[in-house]
Structures are given as C-alpha cells and as structure tokens.
N, C-alpha and C positions, 0 to 999 in steps of 0.2 A: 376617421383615421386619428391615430392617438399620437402626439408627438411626443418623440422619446426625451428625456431629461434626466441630464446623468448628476451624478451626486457634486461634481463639482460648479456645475449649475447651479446649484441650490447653497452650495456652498457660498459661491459668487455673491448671488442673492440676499443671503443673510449678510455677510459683509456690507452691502450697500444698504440693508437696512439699520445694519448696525451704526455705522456713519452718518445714516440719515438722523437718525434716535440721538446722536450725540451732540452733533449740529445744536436740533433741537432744546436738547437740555441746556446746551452752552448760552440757547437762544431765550433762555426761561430765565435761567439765572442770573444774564445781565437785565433782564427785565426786572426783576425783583430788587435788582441792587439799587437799581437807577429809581426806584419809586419809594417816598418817602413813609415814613411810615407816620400815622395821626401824631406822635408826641415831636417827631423832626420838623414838621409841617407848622404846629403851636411856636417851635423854639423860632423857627427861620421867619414865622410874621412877627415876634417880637420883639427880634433882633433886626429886622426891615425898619418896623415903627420908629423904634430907638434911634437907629443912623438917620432917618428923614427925618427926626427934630433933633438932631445935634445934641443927642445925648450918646456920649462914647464912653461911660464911666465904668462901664463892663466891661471893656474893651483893652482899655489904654488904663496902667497904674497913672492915680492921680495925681504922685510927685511928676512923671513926664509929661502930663496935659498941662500941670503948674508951670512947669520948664518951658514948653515950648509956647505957650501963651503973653509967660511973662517977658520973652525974650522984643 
C-alpha cells in the first residue's frame, strides 16, 4: 500500500530541512569564530608570558607606568 503525500507535505518537509541546514550553519560559524587561529594562538602565549613576568610595556604607555609607579 503506497501512502499518499500531498505537495504541501513536502513542502512542510523542505521547510524543516531548511531550518535544520540553518541551525547548522549558525552552528559552524560560531565554531569557527570561537577557534583561534595558529598566528592568534602565537600572539595570546606571548602576551600570557609577558603579563606572568610583569612586563606590561606593550600594554600600558611608559609615561603612565612612570606615573603610577612613581606615585
């Protein structure tokens, strides 16, 4: 026995696939945002290194480290 399936069935169906597929993408693209890429990955351990030995001179202009040092 063949079950009948009318065009807005399928219509239906595409719609839900369509929204699945979007979902998805939405779900790609935060992935990709969130993952760094090799040269962000270089920048962020050597700006890690530098703040864990109290070097901030890339950071902070040296007249305001002067400033607040010498206060």
């Amino acid at each position: 026995m063949q079950e009948a399936i009318s065009l807005v069935d399928i219509l239906n169906e595409l719609r839900e696939i369509k929204e699945r597929l979007s979902r998805i993408e939405e779900a790609v693209e935060n992935l990709i945002d969130s993952t760094l890429t090799p040269d962000e990955e270089e920048l962020l351990k050597e700006v890690k290194d530098k703040i864990s030995k109290g070097d901030f001179s890339d950071f902070i202009p040296l007249e305001k480290l002067d400033e607040v040092l010498g206060e």
